[in-house]
N, C-alpha and C positions, 0 to 999 in steps of 0.2 A: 261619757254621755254625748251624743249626737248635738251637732248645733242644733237643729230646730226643736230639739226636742228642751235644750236649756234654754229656746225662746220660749217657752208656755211654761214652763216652771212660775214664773211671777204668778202670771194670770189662773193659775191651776192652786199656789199659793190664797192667792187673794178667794176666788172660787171657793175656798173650803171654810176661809174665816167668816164669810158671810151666809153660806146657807147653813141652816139650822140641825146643829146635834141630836143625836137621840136622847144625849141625858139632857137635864135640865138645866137653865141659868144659875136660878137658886141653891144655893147648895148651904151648908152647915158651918163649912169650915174655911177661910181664910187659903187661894193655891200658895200663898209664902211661907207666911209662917205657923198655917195651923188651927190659929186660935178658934173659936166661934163665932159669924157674924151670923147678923140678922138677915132675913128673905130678903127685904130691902136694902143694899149695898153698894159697895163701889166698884167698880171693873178697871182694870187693865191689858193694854192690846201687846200681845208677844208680837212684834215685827217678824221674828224672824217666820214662824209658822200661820202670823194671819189669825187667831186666837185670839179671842177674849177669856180672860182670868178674873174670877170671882175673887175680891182680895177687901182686907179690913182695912179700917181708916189708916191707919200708923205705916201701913205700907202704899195706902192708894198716896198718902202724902211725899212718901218718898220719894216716888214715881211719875209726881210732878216738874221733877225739879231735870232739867235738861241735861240731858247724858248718863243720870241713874241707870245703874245698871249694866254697863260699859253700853248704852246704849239700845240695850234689846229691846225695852219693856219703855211703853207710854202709860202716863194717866189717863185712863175719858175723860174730860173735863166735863162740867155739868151747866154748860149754859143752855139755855132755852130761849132763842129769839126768834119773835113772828114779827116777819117783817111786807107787813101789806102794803107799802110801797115800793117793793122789789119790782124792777124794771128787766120782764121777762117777756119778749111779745110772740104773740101765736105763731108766728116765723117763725122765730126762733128756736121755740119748741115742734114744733113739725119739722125741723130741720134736723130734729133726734134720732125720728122716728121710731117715738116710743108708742109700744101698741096699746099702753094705759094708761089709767091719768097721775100715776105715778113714776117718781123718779125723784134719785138721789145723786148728787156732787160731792167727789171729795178728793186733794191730793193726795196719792199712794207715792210714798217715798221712793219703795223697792222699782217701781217702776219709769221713775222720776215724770211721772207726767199725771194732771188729770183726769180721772174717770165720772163715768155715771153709769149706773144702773139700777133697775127697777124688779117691782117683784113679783114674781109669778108663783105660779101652781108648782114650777120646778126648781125653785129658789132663787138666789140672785141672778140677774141677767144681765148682761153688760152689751150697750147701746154703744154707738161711735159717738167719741166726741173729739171733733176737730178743735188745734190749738186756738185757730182760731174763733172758734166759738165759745171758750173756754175764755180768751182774752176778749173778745166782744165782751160779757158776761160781766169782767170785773173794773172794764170800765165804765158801764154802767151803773154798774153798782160796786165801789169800794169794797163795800165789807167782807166781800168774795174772798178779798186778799186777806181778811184776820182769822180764817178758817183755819186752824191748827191740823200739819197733815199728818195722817194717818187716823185720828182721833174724832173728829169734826164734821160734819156734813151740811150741805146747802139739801135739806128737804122741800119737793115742790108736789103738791098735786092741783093736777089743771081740770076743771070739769066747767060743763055748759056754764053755771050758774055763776063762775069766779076759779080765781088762782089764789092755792094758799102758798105762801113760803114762809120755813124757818131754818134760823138753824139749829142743829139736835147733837146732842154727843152720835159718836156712829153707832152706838148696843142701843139706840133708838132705832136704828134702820135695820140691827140684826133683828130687834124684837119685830118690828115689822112684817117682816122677808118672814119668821116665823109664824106669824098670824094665819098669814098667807095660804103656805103650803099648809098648814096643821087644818082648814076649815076649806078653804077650796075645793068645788066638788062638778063637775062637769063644765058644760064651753063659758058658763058665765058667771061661774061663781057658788051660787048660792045668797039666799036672806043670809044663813050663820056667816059666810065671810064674811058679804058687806056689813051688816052686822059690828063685827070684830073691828074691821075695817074703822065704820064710822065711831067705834069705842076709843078706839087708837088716836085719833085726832080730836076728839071732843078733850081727849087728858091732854095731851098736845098740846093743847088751845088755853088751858086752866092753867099748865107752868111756865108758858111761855111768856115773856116779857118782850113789847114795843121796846126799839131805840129810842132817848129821845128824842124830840120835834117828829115820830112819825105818829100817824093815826090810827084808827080803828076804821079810815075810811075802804067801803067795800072795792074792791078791784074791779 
């Protein structure tokens, strides 16, 4: 294989684990062992292929435990924090230069550095994000650093009225990125995205849990 062609190998990896399958998340059976799970479930991420796996408890728990697997295979963990004291300022976000008011963080192992990208009509989209910006971010705000990589994400959307942030297992930002392409319909959308869109963050909003000492004060 060509060097530059093993340089987008990562990127072309990650590209496929985040834009959206033809089949669907839910499925019937367990990728490990088989068994039957319910619609509502647990996931696990193949490192090696960028993949989220539909998997039962007795295996999601396995797959918690660091280096299961020789490695390949992460848990998503399931925290949900909204964190409306997150110190993100309009700079700094124009400094993304993301064309909407979304946008997702997270370390990628494979490429030992962090990403953001956001999501569009043609599914994941990956914005520049300087190291520096990246470390700006977490000395801002700590908890950037307890982001588990590969699995974890810093969710933000910025619009006129406020900034939301949380953070979300990452099969929150696939189902996202899925919403997205599946309802988007011409240069701006559509009612059904936004729609989808504002359904996505109102559930968002109802599992997520404040650190605490922070507030419900609006941004």
């Amino acid at each position: 294989m060509r060097e530059h062609e093993q340089n987008k190998l990562p990127l072309t990896q990650l590209r496929r684990f985040l834009e959206p399958r033809a089949k669907p998340l839910s499925r019937t059976a367990c990728e490990f062992c088989g068994v039957p799970i319910a619609p509502q479930h647990s996931h696990a991420v193949n490192l090696d292929t960028r993949s989220l796996l539909c998997v039962c408890r007795p295996c999601y728990l396995l797959f918690t435990r660091e280096g299961a697997g020789g490695g390949k295979f992460k848990a998503v963990p399931e925290r949900y924090v909204h964190l409306p004291e997150f110190v993100l300022s309009q700079s700094q976000w124009d400094r993304l230069q993301i064309p909407v008011g979304v946008a997702f963080f997270f370390f990628n192992s494979a490429l030992g550095r962090a990403v953001v990208f956001y999501p569009s009509p043609a599914g994941a989209t990956e914005s520049m994000l300087a190291l520096a910006s990246w470390e700006e971010l977490i000395e801002n705000n700590p908890i950037v650093a307890t982001l588990r990589p590969d699995v974890e994400a810093l969710l933000v959307r910025n619009q006129r009225q406020g900034c939301e942030r949380f953070i979300v297992p990452i099969d929150s930002c696939y189902e996202l990125v899925g919403r997205m392409r599946r309802c988007w319909k011409g240069f701006d959308g559509g009612a059904e995205a936004w729609a989808a869109i504002e359904a996505f963050f109102a559930d968002l909003r109802a599992r997520s849990q404040c650190l605490p000492g922070e507030t419900e004060a609006a941004s």
